[in-house]
N, C-alpha and C positions, 0 to 999 in steps of 0.2 A: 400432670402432663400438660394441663393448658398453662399454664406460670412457663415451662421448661421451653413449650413453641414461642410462648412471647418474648423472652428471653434471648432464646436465639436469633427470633428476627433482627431482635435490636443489635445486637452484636455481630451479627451478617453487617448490618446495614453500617452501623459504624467502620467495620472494616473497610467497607467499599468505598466511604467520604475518606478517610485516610490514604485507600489508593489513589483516589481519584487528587488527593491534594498533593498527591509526592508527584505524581503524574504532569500536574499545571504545574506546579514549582520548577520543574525539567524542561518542562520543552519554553518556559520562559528565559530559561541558561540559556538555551543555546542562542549563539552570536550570529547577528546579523552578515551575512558577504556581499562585502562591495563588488558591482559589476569590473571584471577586467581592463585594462587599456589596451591590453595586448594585441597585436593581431588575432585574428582565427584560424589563420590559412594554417596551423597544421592541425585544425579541429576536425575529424568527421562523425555527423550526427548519423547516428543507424534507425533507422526504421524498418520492420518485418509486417507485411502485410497479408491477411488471406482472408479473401472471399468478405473486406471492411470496405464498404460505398462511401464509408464516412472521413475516407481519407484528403478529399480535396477540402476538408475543413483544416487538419494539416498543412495540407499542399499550398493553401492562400495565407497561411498567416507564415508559414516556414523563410519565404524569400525577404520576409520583414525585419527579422530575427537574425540571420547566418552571417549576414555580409560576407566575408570569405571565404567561411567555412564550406568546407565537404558536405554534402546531402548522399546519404546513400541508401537506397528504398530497395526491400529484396522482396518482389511479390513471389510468397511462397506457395506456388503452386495452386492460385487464385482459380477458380472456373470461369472467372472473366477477368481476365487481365486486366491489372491496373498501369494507369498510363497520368504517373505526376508529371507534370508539366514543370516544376521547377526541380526536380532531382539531377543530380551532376551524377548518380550511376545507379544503373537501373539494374539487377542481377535478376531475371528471372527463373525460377524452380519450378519446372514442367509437371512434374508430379510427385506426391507424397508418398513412400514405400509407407505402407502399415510400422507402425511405430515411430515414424518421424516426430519429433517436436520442433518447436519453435526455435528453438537451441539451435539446433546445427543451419536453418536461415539463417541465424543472426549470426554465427562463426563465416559462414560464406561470404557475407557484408565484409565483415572486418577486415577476413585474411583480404579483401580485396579494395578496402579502403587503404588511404594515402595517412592520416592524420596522427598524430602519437599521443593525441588524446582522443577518446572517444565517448561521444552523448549518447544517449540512449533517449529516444522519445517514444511511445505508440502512436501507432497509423489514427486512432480516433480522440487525439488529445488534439488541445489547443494551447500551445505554452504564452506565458507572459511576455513580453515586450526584451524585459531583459533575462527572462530567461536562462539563455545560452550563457551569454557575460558573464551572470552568477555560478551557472552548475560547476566552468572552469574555471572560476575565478580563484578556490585554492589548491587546486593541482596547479597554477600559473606561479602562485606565490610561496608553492613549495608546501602547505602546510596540510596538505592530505594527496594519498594516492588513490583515492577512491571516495566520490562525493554525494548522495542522493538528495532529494529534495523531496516536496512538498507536493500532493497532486490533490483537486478536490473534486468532488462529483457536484455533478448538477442533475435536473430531472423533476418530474413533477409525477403526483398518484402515488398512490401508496407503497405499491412495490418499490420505486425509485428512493419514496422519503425511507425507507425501512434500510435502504444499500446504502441511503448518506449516512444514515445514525450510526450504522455499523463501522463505517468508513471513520467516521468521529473515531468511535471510539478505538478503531485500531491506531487513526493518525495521533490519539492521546499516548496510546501505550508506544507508538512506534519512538516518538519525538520526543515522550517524556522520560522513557528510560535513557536516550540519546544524549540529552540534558546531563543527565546522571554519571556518563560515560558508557554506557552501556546499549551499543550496537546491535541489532537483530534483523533488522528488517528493511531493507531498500526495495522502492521499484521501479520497475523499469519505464514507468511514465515518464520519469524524472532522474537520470544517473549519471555522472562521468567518470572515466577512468583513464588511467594511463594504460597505455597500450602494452607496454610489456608488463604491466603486472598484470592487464587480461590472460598474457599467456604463458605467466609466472604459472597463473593459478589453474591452468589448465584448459581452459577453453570450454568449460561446463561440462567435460566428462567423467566427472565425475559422480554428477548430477545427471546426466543427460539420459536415462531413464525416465524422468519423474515428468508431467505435464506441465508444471510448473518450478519455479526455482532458479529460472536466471538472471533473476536481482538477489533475494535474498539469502540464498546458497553460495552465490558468485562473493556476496560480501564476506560472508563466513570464511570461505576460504582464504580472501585478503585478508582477513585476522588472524587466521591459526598462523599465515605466514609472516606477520606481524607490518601489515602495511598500514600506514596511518590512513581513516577513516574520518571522514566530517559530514553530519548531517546540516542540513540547508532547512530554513523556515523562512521565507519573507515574502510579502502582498507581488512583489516585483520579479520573484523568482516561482511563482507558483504554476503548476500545469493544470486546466481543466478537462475534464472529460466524463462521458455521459454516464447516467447511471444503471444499473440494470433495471431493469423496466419493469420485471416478474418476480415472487418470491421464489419462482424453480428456477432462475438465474442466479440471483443469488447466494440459493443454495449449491448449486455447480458451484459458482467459483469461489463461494467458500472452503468447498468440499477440496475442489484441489492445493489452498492455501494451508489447508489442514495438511494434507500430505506430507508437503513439507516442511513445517512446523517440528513433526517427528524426527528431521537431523537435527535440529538448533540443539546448542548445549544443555546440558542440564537443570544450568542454574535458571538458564533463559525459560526454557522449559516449566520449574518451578515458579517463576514467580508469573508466566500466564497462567499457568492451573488453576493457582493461588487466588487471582484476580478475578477470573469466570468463574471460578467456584462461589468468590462471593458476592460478584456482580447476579448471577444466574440465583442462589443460591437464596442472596436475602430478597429475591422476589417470589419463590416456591414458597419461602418458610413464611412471606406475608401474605399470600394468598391461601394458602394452608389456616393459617389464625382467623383470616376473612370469614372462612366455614364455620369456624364456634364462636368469632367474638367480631362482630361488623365492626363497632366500631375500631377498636384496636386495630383490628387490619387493614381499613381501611385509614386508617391514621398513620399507619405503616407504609403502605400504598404511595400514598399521597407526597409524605416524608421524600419518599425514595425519587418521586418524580420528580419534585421540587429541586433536589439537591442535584438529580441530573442536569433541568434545567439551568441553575446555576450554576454551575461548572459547563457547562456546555455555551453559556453568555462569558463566561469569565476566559476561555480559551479563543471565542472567537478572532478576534485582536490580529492573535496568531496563526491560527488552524482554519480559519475565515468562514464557518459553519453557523448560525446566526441559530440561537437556541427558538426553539419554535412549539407554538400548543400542541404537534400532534407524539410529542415523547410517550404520553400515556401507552397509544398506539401501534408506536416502532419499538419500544420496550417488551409491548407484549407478542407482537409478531417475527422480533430478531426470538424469542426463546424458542419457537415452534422454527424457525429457521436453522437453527442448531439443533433442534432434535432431530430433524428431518437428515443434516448432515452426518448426526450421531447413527443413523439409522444407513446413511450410504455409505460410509465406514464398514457397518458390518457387513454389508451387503456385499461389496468390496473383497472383503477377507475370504466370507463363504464360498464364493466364485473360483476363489482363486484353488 
């Protein structure tokens, strides 16, 4: 029995260097986008806001960025009105009926913005310089009808480093499968689209139940309809924003990214199982071995962190995440972060 756990560790762990290598090989495919020449003036960028003070970190860097573009800010039924100073249209939403989402703010923007391309930013992001130039730059050149890019967290303490790691590792899986041709996951820190296939694809009613899902449901749909799709990585098109502060932050919003997870295709489906099961999996089955054989397990342990760290230096480049001593830490706090979600799942279902 003790041979059959050690065994397995190592064959977890191997699996998870070989995810983790098809992963960086992908999101190194993908191709840089040169900023636009084009005008902006039929660009409008959407912003939805509720009850976010952290919007004039937005609002001072936005008028640096747009040049001619549209700014359109929908404070969605804030308890204290927000008031940008540089937005070209302000749509205010007086109140939320029970079951409102985000969704139908951001439909109210659009049907009321002017542009035939539209960006998506959040009210508590800070985009790059060029930004905007990049996210349209291949709906301008014809070579996607729908484009996401790159967002990174910032934040200091544990809870925060624990939402970056995590962030790493979904911006690995989101970029690297992307690399590969395979689509899954946009969001809306970071999006653009053409405006009729926003309303090709239905305007998120499809979706428009779920809390979340209108980036990477909205893309889904541009794919069953078969709209070309380009994902964005570069230092000059990146968006930042803050990071959850707490691990019951965390968990919410992982909890609702879960959610939606449950429509993505099958295959897409398959190979996150696939990946968490052996990300998650050869850390259970090393610290399992830790309880009859220290050393080995901790040999294991140690393995495991290393190769994260390396792989987490070797994506930086790109993913701009700068590998760091506290992995042992965020490694062992993202598992209790998922179980904890694993646990608001059922909780979820029971209720219902």
């Amino acid at each position: 029995m003790t041979t059959l756990f050690i065994i397995t560790s190592f064959i977890l762990l191997a699996i998870l260097i070989v995810f983790l290598l098809f992963l960086l090989i992908g999101v190194y495919s993908i191709s840089d986008s040169e900023p636009t020449s084009n005008s902006l003036s039929d660009v409008s960028v959407i912003t939805a806001v509720r009850n976010d003070d952290r919007i004039h970190r937005l609002d001072n860097k936005i008028s640096h960025i747009k040049h001619d573009a549209e700014w359109v800010v929908v404070d969605d039924a804030s308890s204290k009105p927000v008031h940008p100073t540089n937005a070209d249209v302000l749509i205010r939403i007086h109140y939320r009926p029970e079951g409102r989402r985000k969704k139908q703010a951001l439909r109210s923007g659009i049907r009321l913005s002017k542009g035939q391309t539209l960006a998506f930013i959040d009210a508590d992001c800070v985009p790059s310089n060029q930004w905007l130039s990049r996210i349209v730059s291949p709906i301008f050149k014809g070579e996607a009808d729908f484009v996401y890019g790159h967002s990174v967290m910032k934040g200091k303490g544990i809870g925060s480093r624990t939402a970056m790691f995590d962030h790493w590792l979904n911006s690995l899986l989101t970029f690297g499968m992307a690399g590969h041709g395979y689509h899954y996951n946009a969001s809306g820190r970071s999006m653009a689209i053409k405006r009729e296939v926003f309303f090709k694809t239905g305007e998120f009613k499809g979706h428009e139940d779920l809390p979340s899902g209108d980036d990477d449901l909205l893309l889904h749909e541009a794919l069953q309809r078969g709209y070309k799709i380009k994902a964005i990585v570069s230092k000059t098109a990146v968006v930042f924003t803050e990071a959850p502060k707490t691990i019951l932050s965390l968990v919410n919003q992982r909890a609702r990214h879960v959610q939606t997870s449950f429509l993505y295709p099958w295959r897409i489906k398959l190979f996150l199982s696939t990946f968490w099961l052996a990300y998650f999996g050869s850390l259970i089955m090393s610290l399992t071995t830790l309880s009859f054989d220290i050393m080995t397990g901790f040999s294991l342990l140690v393995s495991r962190w290393l190769f994260l760290f390396l792989f987490m230096a070797l994506s930086s480049p790109r993913l701009l995440y700068k590998a760091n001593p506290f992995i042992p830490a965020t490694d062992l706090l993202l598992f209790f972060v998922y179980i904890m979600v694993v646990f608001k799942q059922i909780q979820g279902c029971l209720n219902k």
